[in-house]
N, C-alpha and C positions, 0 to 999 in steps of 0.2 A: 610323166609330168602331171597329167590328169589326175591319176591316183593317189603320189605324194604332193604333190602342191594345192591342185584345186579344188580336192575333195573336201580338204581337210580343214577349210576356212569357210564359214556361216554366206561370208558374201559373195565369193568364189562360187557355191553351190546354189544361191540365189540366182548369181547371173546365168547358169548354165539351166536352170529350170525355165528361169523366162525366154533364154536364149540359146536354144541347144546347139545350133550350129557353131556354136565359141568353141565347142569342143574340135572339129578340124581347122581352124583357121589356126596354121603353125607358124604364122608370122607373126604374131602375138608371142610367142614364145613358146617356150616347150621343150630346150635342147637337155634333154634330162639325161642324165649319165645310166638311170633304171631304164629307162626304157628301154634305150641304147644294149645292154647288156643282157633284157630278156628278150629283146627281139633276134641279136647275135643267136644266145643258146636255141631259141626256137629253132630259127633257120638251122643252123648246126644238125640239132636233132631231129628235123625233117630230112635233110638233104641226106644222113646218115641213112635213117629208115627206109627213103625212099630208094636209095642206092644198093641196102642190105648192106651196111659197112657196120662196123663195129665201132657204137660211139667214143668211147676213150680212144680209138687209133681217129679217129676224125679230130674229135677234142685236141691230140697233142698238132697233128698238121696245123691247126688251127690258131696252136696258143704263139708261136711268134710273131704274128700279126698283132695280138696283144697290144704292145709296147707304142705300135707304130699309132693302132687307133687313143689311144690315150693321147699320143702327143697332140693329133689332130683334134680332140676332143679341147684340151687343153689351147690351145691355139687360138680356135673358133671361142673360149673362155674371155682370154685376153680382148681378142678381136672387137669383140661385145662390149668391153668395158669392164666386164664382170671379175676379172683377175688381174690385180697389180704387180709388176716388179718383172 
């Protein structure tokens, strides 16, 4: 969220100089689908290394949950107000 939203806007990057602590307060907002997605692969490819697993056989364990965290993802959407219908 940081990255693609608040970086990228003059006054966004204003408030976060004056204010750096804006940066963890995630109740202001934040619920980004990137973030969400490289934190997954991170963790993924820790847990693999750490394990000595072979990441693509971690990867496929991995990818039917997929589907499940989108819904959730999309849900909390709605929830928000942020997605109609």
């Amino acid at each position: 969220y940081i990255l693609f939203y608040m970086l990228t806007r003059a006054d966004q990057r204003a408030l976060i100089a004056e204010h750096p602590l804006e940066l963890i307060k995630v109740w202001h907002g934040g619920m980004s689908f990137h973030g969400g997605l490289i934190g997954v692969m991170l963790a993924v490819a820790f847990f693999a290394r750490a394990n000595k697993l072979d990441l693509l056989r971690v990867g496929d364990l991995v990818a039917p949950a997929v589907p499940i965290g989108l819904f959730f993802g999309r849900l909390a959407n709605f929830i928000n107000g942020e997605l109609w219908g």
